[in-house]
N, C-alpha and C positions, 0 to 999 in steps of 0.2 A: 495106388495113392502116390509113393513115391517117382511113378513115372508122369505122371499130372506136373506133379511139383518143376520135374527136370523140363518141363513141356515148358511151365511158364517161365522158368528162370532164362529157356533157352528163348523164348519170345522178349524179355524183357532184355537178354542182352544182344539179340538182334536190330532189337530198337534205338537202344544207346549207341551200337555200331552204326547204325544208316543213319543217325541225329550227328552221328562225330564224323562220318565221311564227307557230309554236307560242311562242317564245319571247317576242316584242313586246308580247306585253296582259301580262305579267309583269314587263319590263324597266319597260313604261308606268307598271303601278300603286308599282313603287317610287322610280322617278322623282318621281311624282304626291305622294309622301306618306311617303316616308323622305328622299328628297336635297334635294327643293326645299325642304319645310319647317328643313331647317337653317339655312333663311337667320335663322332666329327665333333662332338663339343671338347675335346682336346684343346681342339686350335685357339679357343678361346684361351688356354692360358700355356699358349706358345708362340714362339716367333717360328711362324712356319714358313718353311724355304722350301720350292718347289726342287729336288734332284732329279732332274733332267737322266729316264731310262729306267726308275728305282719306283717308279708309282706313287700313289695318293699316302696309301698305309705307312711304307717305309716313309716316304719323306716327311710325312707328320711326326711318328715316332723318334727322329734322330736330329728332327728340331728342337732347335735348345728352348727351353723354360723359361716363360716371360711373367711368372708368378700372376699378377694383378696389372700387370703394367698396360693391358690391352684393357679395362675396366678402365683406369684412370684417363684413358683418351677421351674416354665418354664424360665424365663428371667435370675435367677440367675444363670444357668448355665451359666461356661466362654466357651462353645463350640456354645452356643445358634444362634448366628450372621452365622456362617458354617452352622448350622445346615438347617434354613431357608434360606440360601443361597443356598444350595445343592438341598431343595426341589423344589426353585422358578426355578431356573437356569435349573434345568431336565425339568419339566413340560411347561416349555417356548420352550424347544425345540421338545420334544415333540407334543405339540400344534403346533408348526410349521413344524415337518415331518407329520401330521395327516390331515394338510391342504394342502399339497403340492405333498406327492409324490403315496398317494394312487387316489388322481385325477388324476396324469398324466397316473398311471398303469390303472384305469378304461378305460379313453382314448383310450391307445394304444389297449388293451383288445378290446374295440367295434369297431378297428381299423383292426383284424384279421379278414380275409376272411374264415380261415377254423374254421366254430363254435368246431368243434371237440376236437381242439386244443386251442382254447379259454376258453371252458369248462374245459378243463385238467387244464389250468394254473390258472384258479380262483378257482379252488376245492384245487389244490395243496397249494396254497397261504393262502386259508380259514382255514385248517388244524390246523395250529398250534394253532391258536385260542383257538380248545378244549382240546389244553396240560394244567396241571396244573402246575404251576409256580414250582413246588417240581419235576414235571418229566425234566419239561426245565433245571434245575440245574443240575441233572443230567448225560442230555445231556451236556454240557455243560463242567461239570467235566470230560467228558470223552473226550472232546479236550484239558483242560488246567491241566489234574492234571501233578504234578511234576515229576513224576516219569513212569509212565505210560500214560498219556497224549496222542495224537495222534499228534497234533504239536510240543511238544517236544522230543517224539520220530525222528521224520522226524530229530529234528532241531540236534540232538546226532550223529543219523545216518550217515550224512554230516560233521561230524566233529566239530560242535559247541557246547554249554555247557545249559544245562534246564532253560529255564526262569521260574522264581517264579511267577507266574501269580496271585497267592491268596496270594501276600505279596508284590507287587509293584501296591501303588496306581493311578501310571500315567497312567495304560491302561484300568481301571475301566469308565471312563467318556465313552470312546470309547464303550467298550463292552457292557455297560449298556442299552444304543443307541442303538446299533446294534439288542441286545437280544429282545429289546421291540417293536422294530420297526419289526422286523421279525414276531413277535407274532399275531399283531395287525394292521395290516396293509392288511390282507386278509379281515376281516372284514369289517373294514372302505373303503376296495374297492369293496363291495357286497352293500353300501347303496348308493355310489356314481353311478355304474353300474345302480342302480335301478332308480335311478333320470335322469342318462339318456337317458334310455330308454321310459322314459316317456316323455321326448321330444317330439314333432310333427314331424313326417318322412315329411310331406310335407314343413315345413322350409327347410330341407337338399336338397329336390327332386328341390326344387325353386334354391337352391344355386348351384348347379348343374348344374341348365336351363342357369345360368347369368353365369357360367364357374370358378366358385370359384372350388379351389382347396380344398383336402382334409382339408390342417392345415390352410384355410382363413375357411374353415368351421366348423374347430373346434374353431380358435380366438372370430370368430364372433357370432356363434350358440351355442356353449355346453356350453364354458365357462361362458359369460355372463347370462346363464341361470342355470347354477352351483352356480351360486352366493349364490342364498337363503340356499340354504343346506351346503355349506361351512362356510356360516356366521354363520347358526344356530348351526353348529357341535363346530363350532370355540367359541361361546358364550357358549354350555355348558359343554366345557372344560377347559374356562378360569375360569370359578366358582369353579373350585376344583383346583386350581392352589396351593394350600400350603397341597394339600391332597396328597397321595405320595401313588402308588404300594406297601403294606405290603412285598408278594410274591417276587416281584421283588429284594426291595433293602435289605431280609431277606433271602430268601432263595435262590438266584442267586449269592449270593457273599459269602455263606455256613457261614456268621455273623465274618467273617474276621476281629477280633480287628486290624490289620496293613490296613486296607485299608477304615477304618471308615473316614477319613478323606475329603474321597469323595465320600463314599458312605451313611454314614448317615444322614438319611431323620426324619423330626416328626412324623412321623407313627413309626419308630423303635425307636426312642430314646424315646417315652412313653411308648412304649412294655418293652423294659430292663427297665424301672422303675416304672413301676407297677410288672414286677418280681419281683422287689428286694423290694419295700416296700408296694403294695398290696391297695396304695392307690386310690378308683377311680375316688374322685373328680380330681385328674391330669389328668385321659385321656378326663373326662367332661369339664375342663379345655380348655383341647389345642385344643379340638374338635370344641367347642363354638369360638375360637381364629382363626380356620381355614375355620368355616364357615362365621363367620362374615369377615373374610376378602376377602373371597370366592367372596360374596354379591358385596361387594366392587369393585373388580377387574372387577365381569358381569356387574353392573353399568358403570364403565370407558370404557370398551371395547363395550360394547352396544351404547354407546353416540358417540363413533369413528366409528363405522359402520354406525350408523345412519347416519351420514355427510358424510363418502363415499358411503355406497349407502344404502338407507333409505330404497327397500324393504325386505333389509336381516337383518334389525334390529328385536330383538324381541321383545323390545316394545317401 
């Protein structure tokens, strides 16, 4: 009896050892490059001087102490208030083209009878995905330049006059949308498809038997069971909600001084000002500013999912 006992104690602690060996090159790599690099939020509230022979560590540490002085670069700007307005306000909607209209394309997508042609549309969609935001610009330019343009040739052709596209800020919100959503949206429809598919065919074959219709069987079946991967996608993109596309709102609007007014985000207004004065406790600064309020936001929105529906919460 008591060698039974030692039998299974020694199988269960075999199991915990092969389940924790698997685990260690994961626990390592974040270790390696999410915890230890925290140590860099220092520079946030230091004037850190690079000593030339003495390294990153030393020269951080034996920088003198700039309390909050590297915060107040950020706030004393009088564009400041636009500025995080233009990030929140993108990334809000964002966040909600991201939860809304690549589920309905996965949908319609597992909705096509001919795979052939379902294939075609999710590869075409996927696509853009591996443009670089510097090639998208380009495309891009090549619809809206002024002079050469493809819609403003049309719009000359007809008898009308060139729209300034890269010097009228009211159609930037629009296009901004459009470009991002275009990009990213094959993507986010390849993890929704994937979640689908892993649905039980025999729920659908059941809904079928009782004579539900296709969209009583997507109401009833996909969506409700779409929940958890929407919540989850939706929770870890309201955590970077003050974090902003570099690419996007830098090199899709080609850094347009007339159209800054709605298109710059805190990722570019700390890029022009570490050009212009090279300091880096400012981008440690707004970075620490954007995660902790990051933290913040997944909190709030984590707590409101919870209460609407608790298994899509992540914690």
């Amino acid at each position: 009896m008591r060698t039974e006992r030692n039998r299974v104690k020694l199988n269960r602690r075999w199991k915990k050892t092969s389940i924790m060996t698997f685990v260690i090159p994961g626990a390592l790599w974040f270790l390696m490059f999410s915890y230890i690099p925290m140590f860099g939020v220092l520079m946030a509230f230091k004037n850190y001087r690079y000593r030339p022979g003495k390294g990153f560590v030393y020269s951080l540490l034996t920088s003198s102490n700039a309390g909050l002085a590297n915060f107040r670069f950020l706030f004393r700007s009088p564009d400041i208030l636009n500025i995080i307005r233009n990030t929140f306000l993108y990334n809000v909607v964002f966040i909600v083209l991201g939860a809304t209209l690549p589920v309905c394309l996965a949908i319609m997508l597992t909705r096509l009878y001919s795979r052939i042609l379902a294939k075609t549309a999710q590869t075409v969609m996927f696509l853009p995905h591996f443009l670089s935001w510097t090639v998208v610009s380009y495309f891009l330019f090549a619809f809206l330049s002024t002079d050469k343009g493809l819609i403003n040739r049309i719009i000359t052709q007809n008898g009308g006059e060139p729209v300034l596209w890269y010097q009228r800020e009211i159609f930037w919100p629009f296009i901004l949308v459009l470009v991002h959503t275009w990009k990213i949206v094959g993507y986010q429809t390849v993890i929704y498809l994937a979640a689908i598919h892993g649905i039980d065919a025999s729920l659908y074959e059941s809904a079928r038997v009782d004579g539900a219709t296709p969209f009583k069987q997507t109401m009833y079946i996909t969506v409700p069971l779409l929940k958890p991967v929407v919540g989850m996608l939706l929770l870890l993109n309201t955590a970077h909600i003050l974090n902003s596309d570099f690419g996007l709102f830098y090199q899709v609007t080609r850094n347009s001084g007339q159209i800054l007014s709605v298109t710059q985000t805190l990722d570019v207004y700390v890029y022009k000002a570490l050009t212009e004065s090279a300091i880096y406790g400012y981008s440690t600064a707004v970075g620490f500013f954007q995660n902790i309020f990051g933290c913040l936001f997944l909190v709030i929105a984590n707590g409101i999912i919870k209460k609407i529906s608790p298994e899509s919460a992540l914690f």
